[in-house]
Rosetta silent file (secondary structure, phi, psi, omega in degrees, C-alpha in Angstrom):
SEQUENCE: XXXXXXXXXXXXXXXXXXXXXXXXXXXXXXXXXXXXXXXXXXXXXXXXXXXXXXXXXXXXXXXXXXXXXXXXXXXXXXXXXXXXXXXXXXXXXXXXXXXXXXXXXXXXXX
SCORE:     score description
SCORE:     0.000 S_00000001
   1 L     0.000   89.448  168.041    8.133    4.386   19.874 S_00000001
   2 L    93.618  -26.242  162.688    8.898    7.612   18.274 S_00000001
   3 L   -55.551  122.273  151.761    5.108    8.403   17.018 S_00000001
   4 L   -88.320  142.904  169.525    3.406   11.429   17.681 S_00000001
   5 L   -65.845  122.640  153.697   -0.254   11.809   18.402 S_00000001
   6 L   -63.637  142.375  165.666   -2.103   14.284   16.306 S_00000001
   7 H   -18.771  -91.178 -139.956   -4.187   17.642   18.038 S_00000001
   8 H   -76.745  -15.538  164.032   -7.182   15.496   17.891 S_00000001
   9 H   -85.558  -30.868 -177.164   -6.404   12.859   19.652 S_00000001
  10 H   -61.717  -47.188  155.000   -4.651   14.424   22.418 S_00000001
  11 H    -7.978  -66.849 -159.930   -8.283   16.681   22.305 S_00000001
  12 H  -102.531    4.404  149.068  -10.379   13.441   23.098 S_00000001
  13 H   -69.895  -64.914 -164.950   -7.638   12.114   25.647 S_00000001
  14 L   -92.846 -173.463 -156.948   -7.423   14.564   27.542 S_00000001
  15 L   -83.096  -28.900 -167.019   -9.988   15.871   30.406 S_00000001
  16 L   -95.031   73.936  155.873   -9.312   19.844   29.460 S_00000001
  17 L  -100.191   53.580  149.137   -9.767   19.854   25.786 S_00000001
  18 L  -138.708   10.860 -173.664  -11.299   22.713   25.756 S_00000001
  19 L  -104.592  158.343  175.218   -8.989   24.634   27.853 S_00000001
  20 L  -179.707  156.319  141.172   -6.443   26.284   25.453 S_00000001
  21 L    -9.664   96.540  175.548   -4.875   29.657   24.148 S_00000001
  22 L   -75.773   29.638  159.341   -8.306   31.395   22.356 S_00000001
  23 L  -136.273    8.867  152.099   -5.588   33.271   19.928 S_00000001
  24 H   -74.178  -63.154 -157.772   -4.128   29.819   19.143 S_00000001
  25 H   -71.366   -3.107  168.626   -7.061   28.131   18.588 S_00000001
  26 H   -84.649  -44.358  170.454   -8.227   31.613   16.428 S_00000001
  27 H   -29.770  -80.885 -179.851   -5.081   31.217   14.634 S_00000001
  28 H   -51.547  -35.971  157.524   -6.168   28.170   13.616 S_00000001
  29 H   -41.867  -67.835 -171.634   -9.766   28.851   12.445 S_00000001
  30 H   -57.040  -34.555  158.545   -8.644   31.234   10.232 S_00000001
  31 H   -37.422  -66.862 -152.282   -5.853   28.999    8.839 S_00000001
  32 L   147.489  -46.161 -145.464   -8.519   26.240    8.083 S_00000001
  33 L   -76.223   23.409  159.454   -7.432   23.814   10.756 S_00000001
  34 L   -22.802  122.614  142.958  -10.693   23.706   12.734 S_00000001
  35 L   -23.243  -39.794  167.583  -10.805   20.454   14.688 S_00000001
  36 L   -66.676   -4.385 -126.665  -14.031   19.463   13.853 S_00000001
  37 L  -139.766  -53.038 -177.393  -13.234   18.834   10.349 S_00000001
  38 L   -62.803  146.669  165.012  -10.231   16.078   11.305 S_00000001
  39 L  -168.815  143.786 -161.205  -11.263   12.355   11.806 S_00000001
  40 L   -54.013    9.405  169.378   -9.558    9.414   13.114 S_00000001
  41 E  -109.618  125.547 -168.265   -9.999    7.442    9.789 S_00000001
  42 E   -88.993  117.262 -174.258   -7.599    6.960    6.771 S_00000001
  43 E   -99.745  -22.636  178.234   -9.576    6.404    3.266 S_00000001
  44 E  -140.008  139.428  157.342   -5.875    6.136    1.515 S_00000001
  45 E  -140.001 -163.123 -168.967   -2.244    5.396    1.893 S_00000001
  46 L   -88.109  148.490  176.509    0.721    4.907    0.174 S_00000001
  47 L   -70.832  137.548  168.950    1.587    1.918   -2.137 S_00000001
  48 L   -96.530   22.455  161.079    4.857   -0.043   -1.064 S_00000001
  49 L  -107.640 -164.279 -149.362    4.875   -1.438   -5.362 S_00000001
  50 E  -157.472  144.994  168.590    6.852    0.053   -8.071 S_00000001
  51 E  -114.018  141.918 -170.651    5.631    0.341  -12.452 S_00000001
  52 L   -86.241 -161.027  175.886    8.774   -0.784  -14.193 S_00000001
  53 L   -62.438  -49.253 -145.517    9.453    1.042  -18.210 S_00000001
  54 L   -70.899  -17.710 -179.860    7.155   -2.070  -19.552 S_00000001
  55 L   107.981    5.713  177.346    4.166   -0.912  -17.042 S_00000001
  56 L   -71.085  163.666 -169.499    4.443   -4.044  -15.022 S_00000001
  57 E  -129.356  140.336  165.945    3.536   -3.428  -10.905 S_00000001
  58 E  -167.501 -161.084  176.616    5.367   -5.491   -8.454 S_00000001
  59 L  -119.100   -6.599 -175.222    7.180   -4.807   -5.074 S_00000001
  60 L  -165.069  113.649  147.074   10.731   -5.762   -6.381 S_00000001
  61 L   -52.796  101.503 -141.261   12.143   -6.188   -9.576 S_00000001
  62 E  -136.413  119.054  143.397   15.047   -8.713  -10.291 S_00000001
  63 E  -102.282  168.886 -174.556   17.055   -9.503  -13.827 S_00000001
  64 E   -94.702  106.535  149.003   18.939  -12.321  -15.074 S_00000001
  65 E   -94.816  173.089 -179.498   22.726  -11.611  -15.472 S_00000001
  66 E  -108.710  134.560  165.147   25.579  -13.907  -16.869 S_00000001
  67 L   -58.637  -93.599 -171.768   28.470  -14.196  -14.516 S_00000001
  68 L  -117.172  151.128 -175.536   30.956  -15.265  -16.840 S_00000001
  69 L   -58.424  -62.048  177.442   30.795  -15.504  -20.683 S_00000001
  70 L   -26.030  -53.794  173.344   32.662  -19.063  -20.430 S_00000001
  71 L   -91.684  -36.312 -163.992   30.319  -20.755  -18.016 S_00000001
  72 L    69.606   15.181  159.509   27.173  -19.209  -18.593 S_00000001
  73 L   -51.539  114.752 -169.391   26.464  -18.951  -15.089 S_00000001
  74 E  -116.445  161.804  155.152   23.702  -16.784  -14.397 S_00000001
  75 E   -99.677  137.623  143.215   22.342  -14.453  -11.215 S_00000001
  76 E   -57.564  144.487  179.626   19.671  -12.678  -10.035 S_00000001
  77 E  -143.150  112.814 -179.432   20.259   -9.104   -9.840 S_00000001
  78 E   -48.673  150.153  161.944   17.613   -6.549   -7.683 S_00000001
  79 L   -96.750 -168.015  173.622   16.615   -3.545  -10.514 S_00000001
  80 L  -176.535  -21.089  175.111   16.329   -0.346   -8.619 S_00000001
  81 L  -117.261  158.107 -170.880   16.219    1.813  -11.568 S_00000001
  82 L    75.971   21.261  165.589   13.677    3.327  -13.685 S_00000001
  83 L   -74.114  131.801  155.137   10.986    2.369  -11.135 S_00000001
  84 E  -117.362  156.158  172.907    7.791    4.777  -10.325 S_00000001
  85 E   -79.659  135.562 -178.435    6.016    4.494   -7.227 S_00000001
  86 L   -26.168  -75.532 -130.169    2.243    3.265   -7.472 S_00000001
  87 L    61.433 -162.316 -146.585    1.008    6.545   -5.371 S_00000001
  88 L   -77.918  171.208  173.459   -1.774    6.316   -3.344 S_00000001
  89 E  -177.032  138.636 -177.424   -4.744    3.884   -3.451 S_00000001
  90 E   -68.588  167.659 -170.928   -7.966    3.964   -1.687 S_00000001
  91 E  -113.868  157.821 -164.410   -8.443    1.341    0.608 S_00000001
  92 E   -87.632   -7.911  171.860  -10.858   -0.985    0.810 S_00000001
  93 E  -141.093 -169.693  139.160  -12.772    0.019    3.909 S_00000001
  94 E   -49.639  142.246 -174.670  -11.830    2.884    6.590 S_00000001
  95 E  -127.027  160.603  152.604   -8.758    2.069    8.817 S_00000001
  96 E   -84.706  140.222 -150.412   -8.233    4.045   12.086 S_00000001
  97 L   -82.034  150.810  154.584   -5.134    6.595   11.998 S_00000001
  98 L   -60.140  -11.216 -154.937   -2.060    5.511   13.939 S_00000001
  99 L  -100.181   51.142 -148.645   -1.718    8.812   15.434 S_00000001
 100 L  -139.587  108.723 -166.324   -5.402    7.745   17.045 S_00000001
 101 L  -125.568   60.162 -176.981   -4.261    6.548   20.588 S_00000001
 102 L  -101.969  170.481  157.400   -7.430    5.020   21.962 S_00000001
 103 L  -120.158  145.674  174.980   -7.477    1.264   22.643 S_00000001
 104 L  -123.574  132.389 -178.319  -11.050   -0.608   21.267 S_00000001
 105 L  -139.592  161.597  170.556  -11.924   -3.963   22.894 S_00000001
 106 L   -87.502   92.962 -158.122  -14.959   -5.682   22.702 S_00000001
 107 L   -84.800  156.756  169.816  -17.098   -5.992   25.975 S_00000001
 108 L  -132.668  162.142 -176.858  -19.455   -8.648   26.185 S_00000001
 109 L   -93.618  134.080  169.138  -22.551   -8.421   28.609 S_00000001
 110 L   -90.754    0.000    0.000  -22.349  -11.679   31.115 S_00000001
């Protein structure tokens, strides 16, 4: 739903991966973007937490306000500002990419 495949996967889908343009696929040499070089595993992504001012990490950040002076009735209130994002962090094993459109099942021999 709405993903694209990356060049290397469509490569090891389909039967002609090797038929192509030769001044695309020079294009690309020369660029860098050799094929050989890509691989269907992710070593990092992005963090979904947030470091507040104080340096605390969390995924959402909430204060206490007073409603009214009178009652002392207090709320939660999300924070939304003065948050940085984590940035990346290695992972703890290899993942497979989504844009990797193989299916893996397990066979067993009976």
């Amino acid at each position: 739903m709405g993903q694209t495949s990356s060049n290397f996967a469509k490569k090891v889908v389909s039967p002609f991966s090797g038929w192509g343009s030769e001044c695309e696929s020079k294009k690309r040499k020369a660029v860098g973007l050799d094929n050989s070089a890509v691989t269907p595993f992710v070593y990092k992504r992005r963090s979904s937490m947030y470091f507040d001012e104080d340096g605390d990490l969390a995924h959402e950040f909430y204060e206490e306000v007073q409603i009214n002076r009178n009652t002392h009735k207090t709320t939660m209130r999300r924070n939304y500002t003065n948050l940085r994002p984590e940035g990346e962090i290695e992972l703890p094993h290899p993942r497979l990419s989504v844009d990797f459109p193989i299916i893996m099942c397990e066979v067993t021999k009976s």
